[in-house]
C-alpha positions in Angstrom: 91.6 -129.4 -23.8 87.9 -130.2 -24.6 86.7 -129.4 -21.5 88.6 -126.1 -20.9 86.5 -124.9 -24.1 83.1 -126.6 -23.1 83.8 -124.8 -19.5 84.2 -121.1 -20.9 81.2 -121.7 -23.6 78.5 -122.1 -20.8 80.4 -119.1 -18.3 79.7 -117.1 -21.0 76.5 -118.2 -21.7 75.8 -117.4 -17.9 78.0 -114.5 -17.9 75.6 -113.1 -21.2 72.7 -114.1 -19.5 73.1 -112.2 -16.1 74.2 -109.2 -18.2 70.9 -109.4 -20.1 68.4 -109.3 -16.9 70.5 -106.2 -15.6 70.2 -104.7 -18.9 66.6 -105.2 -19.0 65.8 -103.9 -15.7 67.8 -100.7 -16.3 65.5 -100.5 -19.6 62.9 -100.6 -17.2 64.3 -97.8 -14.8 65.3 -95.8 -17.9 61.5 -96.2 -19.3 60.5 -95.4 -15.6 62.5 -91.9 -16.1 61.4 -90.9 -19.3 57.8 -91.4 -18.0 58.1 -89.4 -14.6 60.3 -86.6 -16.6 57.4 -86.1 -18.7 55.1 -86.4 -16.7 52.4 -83.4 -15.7 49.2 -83.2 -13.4 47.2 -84.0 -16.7 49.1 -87.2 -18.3 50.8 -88.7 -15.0 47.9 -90.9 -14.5 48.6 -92.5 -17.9 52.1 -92.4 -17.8 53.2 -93.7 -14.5 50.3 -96.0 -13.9 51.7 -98.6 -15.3 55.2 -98.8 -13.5 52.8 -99.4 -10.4 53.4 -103.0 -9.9 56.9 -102.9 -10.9 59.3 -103.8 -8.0 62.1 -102.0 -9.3 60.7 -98.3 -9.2 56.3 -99.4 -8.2 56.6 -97.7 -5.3 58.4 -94.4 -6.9 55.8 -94.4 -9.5 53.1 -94.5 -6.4 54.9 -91.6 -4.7 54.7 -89.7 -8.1 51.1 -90.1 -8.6 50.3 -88.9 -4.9 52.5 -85.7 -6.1 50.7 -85.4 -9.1 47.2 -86.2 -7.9 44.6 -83.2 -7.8 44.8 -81.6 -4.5 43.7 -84.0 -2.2 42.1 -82.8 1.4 45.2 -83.2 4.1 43.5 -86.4 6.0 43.2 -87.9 2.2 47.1 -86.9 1.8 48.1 -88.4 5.2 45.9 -91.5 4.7 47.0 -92.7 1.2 50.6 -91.7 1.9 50.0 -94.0 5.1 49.1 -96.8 3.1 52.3 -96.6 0.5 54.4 -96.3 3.9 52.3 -99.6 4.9 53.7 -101.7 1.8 57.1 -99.8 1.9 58.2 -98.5 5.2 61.8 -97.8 3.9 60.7 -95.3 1.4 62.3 -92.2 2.9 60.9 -89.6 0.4 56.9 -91.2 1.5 58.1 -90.5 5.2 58.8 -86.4 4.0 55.2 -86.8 2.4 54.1 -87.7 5.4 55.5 -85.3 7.7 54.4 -82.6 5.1 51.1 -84.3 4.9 50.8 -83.9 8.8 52.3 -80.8 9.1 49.4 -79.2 6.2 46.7 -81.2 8.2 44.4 -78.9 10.5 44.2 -82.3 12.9 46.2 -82.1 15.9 48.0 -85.1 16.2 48.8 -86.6 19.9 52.3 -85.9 20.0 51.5 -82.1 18.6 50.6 -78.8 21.2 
């Protein structure tokens, strides 16, 4: 009977402990929110930058200060968009930026007539 209880005491000490890092990356995500909801071209520098090196939501806080950033010339757009899709080539929303990036950009690209 002794062990029965020992055995349920340390599941739900795992059990509690696996609940608490997915609690505290939603925290993060939910901080992450709250930042980007509030955020405007004047304070998204200093409200997203530091979600950068996050690896739950880094790379939407990236994206989001490349959308906030003063207007940046098209080849500057389609360069530092480039370099996001470079560390995270399954971002789907940088791929848009990219296209739109392109698409804004006076250089003709090889596969454009």
């Amino acid at each position: 009977m002794m062990r029965v209880r020992e055995m349920r005491f340390w599941t739900a000490l795992v059990v509690g402990g696996l609940s608490a890092a997915a609690m505290a990356q939603g925290w993060t995500a939910l901080r992450f929110g709250l930042a980007e909801a509030l955020a405007d071209a004047t304070s998204a520098e200093s409200r997203l930058q530091p979600f950068t090196g996050d690896d739950l939501v880094g790379d939407l806080a990236e994206r989001g200060l490349l959308r906030f950033a003063s207007p940046l010339s098209p080849h500057a757009r389609v360069d530092a968009v480039g370099a996001l899709l470079g560390r995270t080539p399954l971002n789907g929303g940088a791929w848009l930026d990219l296209a739109i990036a392109r698409r804004a950009s006076p250089l003709r690209w090889p596969y454009q007539r």
